[in-house]
C-alpha positions as CSV (number, residue, x, y, z in Angstrom):
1,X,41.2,139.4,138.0
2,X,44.4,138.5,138.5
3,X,47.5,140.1,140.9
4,X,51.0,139.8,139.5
5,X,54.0,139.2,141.9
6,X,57.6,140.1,140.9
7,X,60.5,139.6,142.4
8,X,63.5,141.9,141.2
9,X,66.8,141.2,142.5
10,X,69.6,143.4,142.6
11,X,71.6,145.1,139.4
12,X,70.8,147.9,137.2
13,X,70.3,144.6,134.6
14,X,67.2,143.7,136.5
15,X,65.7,146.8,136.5
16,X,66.3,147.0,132.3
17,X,64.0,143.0,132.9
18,X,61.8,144.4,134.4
19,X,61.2,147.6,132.6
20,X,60.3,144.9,129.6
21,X,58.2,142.3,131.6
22,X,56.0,145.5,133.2
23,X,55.7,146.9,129.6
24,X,54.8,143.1,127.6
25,X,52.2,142.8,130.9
26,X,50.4,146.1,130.3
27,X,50.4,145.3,126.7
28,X,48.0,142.1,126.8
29,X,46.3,142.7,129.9
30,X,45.7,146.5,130.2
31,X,42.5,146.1,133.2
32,X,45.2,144.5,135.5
33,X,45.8,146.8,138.8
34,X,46.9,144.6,141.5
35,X,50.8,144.4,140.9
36,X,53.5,143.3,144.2
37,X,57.0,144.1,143.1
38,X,59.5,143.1,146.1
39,X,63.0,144.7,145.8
40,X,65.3,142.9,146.4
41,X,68.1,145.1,146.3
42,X,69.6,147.2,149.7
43,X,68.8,150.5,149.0
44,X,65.2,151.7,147.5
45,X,65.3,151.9,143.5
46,X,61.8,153.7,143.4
47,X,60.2,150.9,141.5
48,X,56.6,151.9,142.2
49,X,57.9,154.9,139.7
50,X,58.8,152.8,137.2
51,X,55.9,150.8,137.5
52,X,53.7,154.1,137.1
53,X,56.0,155.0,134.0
54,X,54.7,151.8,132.3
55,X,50.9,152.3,133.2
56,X,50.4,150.6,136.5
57,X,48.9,153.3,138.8
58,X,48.8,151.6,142.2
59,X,52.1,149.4,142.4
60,X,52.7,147.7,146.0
61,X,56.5,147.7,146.4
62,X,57.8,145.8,149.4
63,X,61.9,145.2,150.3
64,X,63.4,141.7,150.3
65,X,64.4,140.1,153.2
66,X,67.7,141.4,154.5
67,X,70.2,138.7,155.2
68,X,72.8,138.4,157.7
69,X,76.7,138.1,156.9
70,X,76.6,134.4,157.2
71,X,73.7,133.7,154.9
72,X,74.9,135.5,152.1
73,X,74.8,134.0,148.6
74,X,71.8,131.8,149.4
75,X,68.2,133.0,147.9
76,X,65.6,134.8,149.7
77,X,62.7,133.8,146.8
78,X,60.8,131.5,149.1
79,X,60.9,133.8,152.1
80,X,59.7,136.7,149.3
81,X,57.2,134.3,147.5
82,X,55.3,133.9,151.0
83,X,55.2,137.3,151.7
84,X,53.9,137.5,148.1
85,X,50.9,135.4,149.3
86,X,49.8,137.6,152.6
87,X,49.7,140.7,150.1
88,X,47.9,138.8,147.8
89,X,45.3,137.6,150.9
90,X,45.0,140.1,152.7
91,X,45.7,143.3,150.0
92,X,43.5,142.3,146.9
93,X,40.6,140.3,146.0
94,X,42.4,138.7,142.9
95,X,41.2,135.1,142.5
96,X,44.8,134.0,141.7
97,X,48.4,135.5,141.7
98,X,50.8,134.6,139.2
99,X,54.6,134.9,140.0
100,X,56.9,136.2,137.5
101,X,60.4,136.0,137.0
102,X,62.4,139.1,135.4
103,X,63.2,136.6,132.7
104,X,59.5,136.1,132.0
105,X,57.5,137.5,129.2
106,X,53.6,137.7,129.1
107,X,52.6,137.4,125.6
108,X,49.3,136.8,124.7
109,X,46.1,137.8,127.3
110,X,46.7,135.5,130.1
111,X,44.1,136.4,132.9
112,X,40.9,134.3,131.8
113,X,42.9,131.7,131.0
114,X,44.4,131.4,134.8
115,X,41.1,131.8,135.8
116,X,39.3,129.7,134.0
117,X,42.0,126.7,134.7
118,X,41.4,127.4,138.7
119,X,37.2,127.6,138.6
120,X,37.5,124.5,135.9
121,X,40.0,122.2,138.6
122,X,39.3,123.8,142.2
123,X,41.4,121.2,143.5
124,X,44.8,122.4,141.5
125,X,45.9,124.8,143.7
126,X,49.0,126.0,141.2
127,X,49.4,125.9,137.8
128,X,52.3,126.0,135.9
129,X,55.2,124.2,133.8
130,X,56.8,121.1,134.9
131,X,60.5,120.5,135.5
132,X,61.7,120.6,132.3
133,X,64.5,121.7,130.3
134,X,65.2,123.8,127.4
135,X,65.2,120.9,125.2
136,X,61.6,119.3,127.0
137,X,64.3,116.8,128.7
138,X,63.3,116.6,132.5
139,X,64.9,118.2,134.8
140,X,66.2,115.7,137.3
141,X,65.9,116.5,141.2
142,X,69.7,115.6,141.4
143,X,70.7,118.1,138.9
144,X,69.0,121.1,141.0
145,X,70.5,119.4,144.2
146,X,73.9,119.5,143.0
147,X,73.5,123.1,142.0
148,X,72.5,124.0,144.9
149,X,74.9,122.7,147.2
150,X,77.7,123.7,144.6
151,X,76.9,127.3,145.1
152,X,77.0,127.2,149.0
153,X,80.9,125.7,148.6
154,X,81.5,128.7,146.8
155,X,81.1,130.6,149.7
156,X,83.4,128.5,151.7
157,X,83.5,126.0,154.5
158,X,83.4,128.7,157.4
159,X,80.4,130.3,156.2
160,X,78.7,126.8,155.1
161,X,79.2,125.8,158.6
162,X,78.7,128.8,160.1
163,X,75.4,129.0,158.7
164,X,74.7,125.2,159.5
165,X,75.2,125.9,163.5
166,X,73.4,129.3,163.5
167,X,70.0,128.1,161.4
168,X,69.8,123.8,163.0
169,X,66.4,125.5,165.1
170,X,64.7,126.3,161.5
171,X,65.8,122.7,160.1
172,X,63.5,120.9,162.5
173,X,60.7,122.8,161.6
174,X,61.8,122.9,157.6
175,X,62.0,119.2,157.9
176,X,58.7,118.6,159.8
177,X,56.9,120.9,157.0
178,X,58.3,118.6,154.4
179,X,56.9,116.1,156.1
180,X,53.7,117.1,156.1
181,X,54.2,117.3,152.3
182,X,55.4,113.7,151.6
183,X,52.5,112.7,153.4
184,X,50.0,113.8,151.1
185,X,51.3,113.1,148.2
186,X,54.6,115.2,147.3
187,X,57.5,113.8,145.7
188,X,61.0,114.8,146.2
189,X,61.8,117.5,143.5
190,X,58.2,117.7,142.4
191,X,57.5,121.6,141.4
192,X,56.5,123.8,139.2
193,X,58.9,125.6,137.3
194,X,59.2,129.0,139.4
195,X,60.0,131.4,136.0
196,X,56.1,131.8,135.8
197,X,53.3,129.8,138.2
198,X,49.8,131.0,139.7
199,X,48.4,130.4,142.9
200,X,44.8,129.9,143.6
201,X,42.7,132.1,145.8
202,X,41.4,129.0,147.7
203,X,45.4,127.4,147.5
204,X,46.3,130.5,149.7
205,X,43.4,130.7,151.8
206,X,44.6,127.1,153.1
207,X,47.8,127.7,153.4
208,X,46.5,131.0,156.0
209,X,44.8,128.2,157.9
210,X,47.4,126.0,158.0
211,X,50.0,128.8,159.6
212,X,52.2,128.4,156.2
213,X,52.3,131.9,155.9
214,X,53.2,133.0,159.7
215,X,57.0,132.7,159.1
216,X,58.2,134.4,155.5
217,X,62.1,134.1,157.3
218,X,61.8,130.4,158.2
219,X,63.3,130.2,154.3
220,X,65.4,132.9,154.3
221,X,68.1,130.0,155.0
222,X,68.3,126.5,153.7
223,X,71.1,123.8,153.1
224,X,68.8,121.0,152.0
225,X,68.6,122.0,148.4
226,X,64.9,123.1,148.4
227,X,64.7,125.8,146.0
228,X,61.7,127.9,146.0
229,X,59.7,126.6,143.5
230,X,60.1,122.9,145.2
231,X,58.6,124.6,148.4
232,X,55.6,126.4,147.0
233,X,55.1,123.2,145.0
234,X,55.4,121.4,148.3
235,X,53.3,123.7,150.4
236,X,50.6,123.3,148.0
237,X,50.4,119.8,148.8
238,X,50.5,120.1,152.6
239,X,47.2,122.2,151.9
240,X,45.7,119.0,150.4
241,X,45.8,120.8,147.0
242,X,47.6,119.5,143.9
243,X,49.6,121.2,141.3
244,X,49.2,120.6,137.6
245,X,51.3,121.3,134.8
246,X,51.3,121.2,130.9
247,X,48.1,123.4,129.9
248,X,48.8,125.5,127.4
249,X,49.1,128.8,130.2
250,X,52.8,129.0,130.7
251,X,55.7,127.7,128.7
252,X,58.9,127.8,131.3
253,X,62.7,126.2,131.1
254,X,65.1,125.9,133.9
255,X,67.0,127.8,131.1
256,X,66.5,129.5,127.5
257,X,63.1,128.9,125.4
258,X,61.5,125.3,124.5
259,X,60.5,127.1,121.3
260,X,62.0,129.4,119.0
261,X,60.0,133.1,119.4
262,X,58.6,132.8,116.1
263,X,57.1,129.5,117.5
264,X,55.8,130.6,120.7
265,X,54.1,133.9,119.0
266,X,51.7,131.0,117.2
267,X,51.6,128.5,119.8
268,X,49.0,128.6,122.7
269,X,51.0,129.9,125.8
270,X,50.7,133.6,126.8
271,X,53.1,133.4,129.1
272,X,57.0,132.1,128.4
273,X,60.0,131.8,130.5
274,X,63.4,132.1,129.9
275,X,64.2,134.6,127.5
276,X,68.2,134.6,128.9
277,X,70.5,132.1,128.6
278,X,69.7,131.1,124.5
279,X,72.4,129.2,123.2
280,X,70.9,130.7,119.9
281,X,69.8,134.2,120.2
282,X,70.6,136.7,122.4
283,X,68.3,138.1,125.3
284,X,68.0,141.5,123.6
285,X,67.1,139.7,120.5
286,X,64.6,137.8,121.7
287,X,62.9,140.7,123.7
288,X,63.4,143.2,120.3
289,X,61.6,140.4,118.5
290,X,58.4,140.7,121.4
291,X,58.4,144.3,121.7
292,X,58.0,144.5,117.9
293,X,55.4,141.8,118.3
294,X,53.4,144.6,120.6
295,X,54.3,147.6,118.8
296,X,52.8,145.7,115.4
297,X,49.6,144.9,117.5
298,X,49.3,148.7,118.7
299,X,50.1,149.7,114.8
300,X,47.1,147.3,113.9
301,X,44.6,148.2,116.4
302,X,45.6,151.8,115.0
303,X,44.8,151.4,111.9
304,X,41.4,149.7,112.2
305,X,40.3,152.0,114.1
306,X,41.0,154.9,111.6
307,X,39.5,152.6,109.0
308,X,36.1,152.1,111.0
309,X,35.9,156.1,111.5
């Protein structure tokens, strides 16, 4: 089988995501039991409860990293994403875990599928989308570098530099990791896209022996535009591992759909990402148009069986 990772940031909006993502999950894969959500909001929000509401009866719920005055506004998904990976080692026997955004939707079964791409290439540690855009444009590393160092100016000079004097001892050994990476292959900006990507049992194993997974906080902080999807893209190659993209699993934009919903309901992927952000539909509209999607399939499997009685 496979475990599901979530992380679920903070806002009552996220909750409302998440409600929806746990619900489209259950939906098309009903047998799945090993679920991680990591909160990462400052105060508990009971989301094993939530989970339990929406059929999953043993829900692991972990808290996010808690950050320091001077690191505020910069993410804590890598640093969550690796602790994600020593549940998923050391708490289940799952031969993959797939990471979902809030934003993500599961749509059609996805679990054999994932599972069949990892015994089928055993050298593809992760699976996923590429860097693409809404309209299949790439994504170009620049782009996400430029974001990234845009939103730490928002939080001023003093904290920028406070932050760059306080974390220089993790930069060594960010840089060095990197490294590591380049040297088997990686390409700067390589990743993929981290709305909706599984790991492989093995993938993880490695990254266990090669002490990837020793220091969750050693990403808690970074200023060299590494986002988290680049890392665990990266890390995946310091294992000697690969990543591959474009298989008809999951269909993920750095923003909004590729396909319109009525598209993607026909198409091949059972797992699409994002569903905010349209410049065409609304997020509730394009979850409405899902959860009538399930509720039609529930009607159907009704009705047959009343039929075959």
């Amino acid at each position: 089988m496979v475990a599901v990772f979530i992380p679920v940031g903070p806002g009552p909006l996220e909750i409302e995501r998440l409600r929806d993502l746990l619900e489209s999950i259950k939906a098309v894969e009903p047998a799945l039991t090993d679920l991680l959500l990591i909160d990462d909001a400052p105060r508990s929000r009971d989301l094993d409860k939530l989970a339990q509401e929406k059929g999953f009866q043993s829900t692991t719920v972990l808290p996010g990293p808690r950050r320091p005055y001077f690191q505020r506004g910069f993410s804590s998904l890598a640093s969550m994403s690796l602790q994600a990976l020593s549940w998923f080692v050391e708490s289940t026997t799952a031969k993959a875990m797939l990471k979902m955004d809030t934003d993500a939707l599961a749509i059609k079964p996805f679990s054999h599928r994932i599972l069949a791409f990892h015994f089928q290439f055993p050298d593809f540690g992760m699976v996923g989308d590429t860097d693409r855009t809404a309209n299949g444009g790439i994504l170009r590393y620049a782009d996400v570098l430029y974001s990234s160092v845009q939103s730490r100016w928002r939080w001023g000079l003093r904290t920028t530099v406070n932050s760059f004097i306080r974390n220089s001892f993790k930069r060594g050994r960010q840089r060095n990791l990197m490294k590591k990476a380049y040297a088997n292959g990686y390409t700067a900006g390589e990743l993929c896209q981290g709305g909706a990507y599984s790991i492989s049992r093995i993938c993880a194993l490695k990254m266990v022996d090669c002490g990837l997974l020793t220091d969750p906080d050693l990403w808690s902080f970074t200023d060299l535009g590494w986002s988290e999807d680049i890392l665990m893209t990266a890390y995946c190659y310091i294992t000697g591992m690969k990543h591959c993209v474009d298989q008809d699993i999951i269909c993920s934009a750095y923003k909004q759909l590729r396909y319109p919903p009525e598209e993607l309901q026909v198409l091949p992927f059972p797992l699409i990402h994002s569903v905010k952000d349209s410049a065409t539909q609304s997020e509730l509209q394009i979850r409405c148009f899902f959860k009538e999607q399930r509720e039609s399939a529930v009607r159907g499997e009704r009705d047959a069986g009343v039929r075959n009685e």
